[in-house]
N, C-alpha and C positions, 0 to 999 in steps of 0.2 A: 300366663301366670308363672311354669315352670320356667319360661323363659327372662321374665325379668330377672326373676332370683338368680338364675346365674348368670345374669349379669351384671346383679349387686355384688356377686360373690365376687366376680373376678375385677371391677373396681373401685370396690370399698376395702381397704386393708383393713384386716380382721382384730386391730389394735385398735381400730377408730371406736368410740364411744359415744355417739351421739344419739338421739331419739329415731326412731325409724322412721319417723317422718324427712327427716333430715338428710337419711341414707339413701331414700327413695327417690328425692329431689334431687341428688347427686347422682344420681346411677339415671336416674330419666334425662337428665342432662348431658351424661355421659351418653346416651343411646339416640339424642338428636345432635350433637357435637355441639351442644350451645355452651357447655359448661366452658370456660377460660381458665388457665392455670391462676392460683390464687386466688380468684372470684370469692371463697369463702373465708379466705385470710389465712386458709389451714396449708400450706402450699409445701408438703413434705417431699418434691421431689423423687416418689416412689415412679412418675409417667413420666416419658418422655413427651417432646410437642404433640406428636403425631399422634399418641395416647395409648403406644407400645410402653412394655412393663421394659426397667432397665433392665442387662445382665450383670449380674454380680463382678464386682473386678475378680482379672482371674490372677493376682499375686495376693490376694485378701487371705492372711492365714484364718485357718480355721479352727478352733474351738470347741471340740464335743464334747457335750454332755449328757449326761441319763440323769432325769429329776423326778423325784417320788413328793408328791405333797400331800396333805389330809382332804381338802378340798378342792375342787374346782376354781372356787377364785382367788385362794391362795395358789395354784398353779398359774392363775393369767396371772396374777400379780409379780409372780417371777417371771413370766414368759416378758412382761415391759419391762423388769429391771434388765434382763439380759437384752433388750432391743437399745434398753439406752447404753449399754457394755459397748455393742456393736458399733454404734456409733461414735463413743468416747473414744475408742482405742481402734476402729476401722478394723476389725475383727469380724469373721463370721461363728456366732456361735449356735448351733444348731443344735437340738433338743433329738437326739439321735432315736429314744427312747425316754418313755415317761408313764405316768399315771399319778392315778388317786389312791394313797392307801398305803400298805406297808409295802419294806423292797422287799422283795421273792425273787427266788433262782431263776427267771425268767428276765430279771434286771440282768444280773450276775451276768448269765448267758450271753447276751446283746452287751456287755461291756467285756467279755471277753472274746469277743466277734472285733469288739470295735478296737481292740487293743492292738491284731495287727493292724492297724493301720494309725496306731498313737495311741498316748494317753488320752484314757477318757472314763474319770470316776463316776462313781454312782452315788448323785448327792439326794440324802433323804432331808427333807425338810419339813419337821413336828413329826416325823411317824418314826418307827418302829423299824426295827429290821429283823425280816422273820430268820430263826435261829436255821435254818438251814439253807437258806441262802446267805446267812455269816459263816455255814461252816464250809458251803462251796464257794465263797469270797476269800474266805482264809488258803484252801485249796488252789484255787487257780491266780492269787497273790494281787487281785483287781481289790482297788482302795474303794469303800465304801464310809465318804465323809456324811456325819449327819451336822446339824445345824436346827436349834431351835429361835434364833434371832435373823428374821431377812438381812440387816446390813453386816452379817458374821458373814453368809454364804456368798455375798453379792461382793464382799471383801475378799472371799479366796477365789473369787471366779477374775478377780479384776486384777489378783498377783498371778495368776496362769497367764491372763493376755499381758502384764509388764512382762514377763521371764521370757513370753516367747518376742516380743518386741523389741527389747533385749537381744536377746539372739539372732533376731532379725540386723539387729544396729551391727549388732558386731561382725555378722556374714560383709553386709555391705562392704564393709569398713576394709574388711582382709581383701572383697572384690578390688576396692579400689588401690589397696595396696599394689594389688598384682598390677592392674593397669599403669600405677604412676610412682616406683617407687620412693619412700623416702630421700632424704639428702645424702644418708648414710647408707644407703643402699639396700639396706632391710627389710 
């Protein structure tokens, strides 16, 4: 028993929605090698043939974020908007830190951790930000955006990955300059 579950765990992606009945049949299939890629028309590409997980590319810029929401499934429901992010814009944006409930100095902390190594604000979404973790946000100068509309939040998370794609275009751009100058030599 403990054994199947994690084997369910490790190949049913945890975004999939289906009945458990459904999960079961797919993870027993996965555990006799019967299942075939596509077989259930859902064919997201997450396995390779062999039925290894892929690795992430490694030039996929990245994306942090810290997200505070009121409930549970207001949190998955942003953890799919930022999965379809991922893939719109070939971004990784990973939920560096999160929870249920108001932001606390405990967000603040983990987004000043995470700030050497980049931006990476602390998005509240429907809740509250407790007044001392605004007055250690103001202190240590980490942006704490709130958002009480998903497509407001899922809109500044989608102009972070243009700005940095952007910036991406234009590194390339100077790369290839250096490799092949203009006519003018520039």
């Amino acid at each position: 028993d403990v054994l199947q579950q994690l084997v369910e765990a490790q190949h049913v992606p945890k975004n999939r929605r289906g009945n458990p009945r459904q999960k079961r049949e797919r993870s027993e299939g996965a555990m006799s090698g019967d299942e075939e890629e596509g077989e259930d028309g859902d064919d997201d590409g997450s396995e390779e043939e062999e039925g290894k997980y892929k690795l992430p590319e490694k030039d996929r810029p990245v994306i942090p974020v810290i997200l505070r929401a009121p409930t549970v499934a207001l949190f998955d429901l942003l953890m799919d908007g930022l999965e379809e992010i991922q893939a719109q814009y070939n971004v990784r944006v990973p939920i560096v830190h999160g929870g249920i409930g108001a932001v606390i100095q405990k967000d603040i902390t983990h987004a000043t951790v995470e700030r050497d190594y980049g931006f990476c604000p602390v998005y509240a979404f429907q809740v509250k930000v407790d007044i001392h973790a605004k007055k250690e946000a103001e202190r240590e100068k980490i942006q704490v955006r709130q958002f009480d509309v998903f497509t407001d939040l899922m809109a500044d998370i989608k102009d972070r990955c243009e700005a940095v794609q952007k910036l991406r275009d234009h590194q390339a751009y100077v790369k290839s300059l250096r490799k092949f100058p203009t006519k003018s030599g520039v």
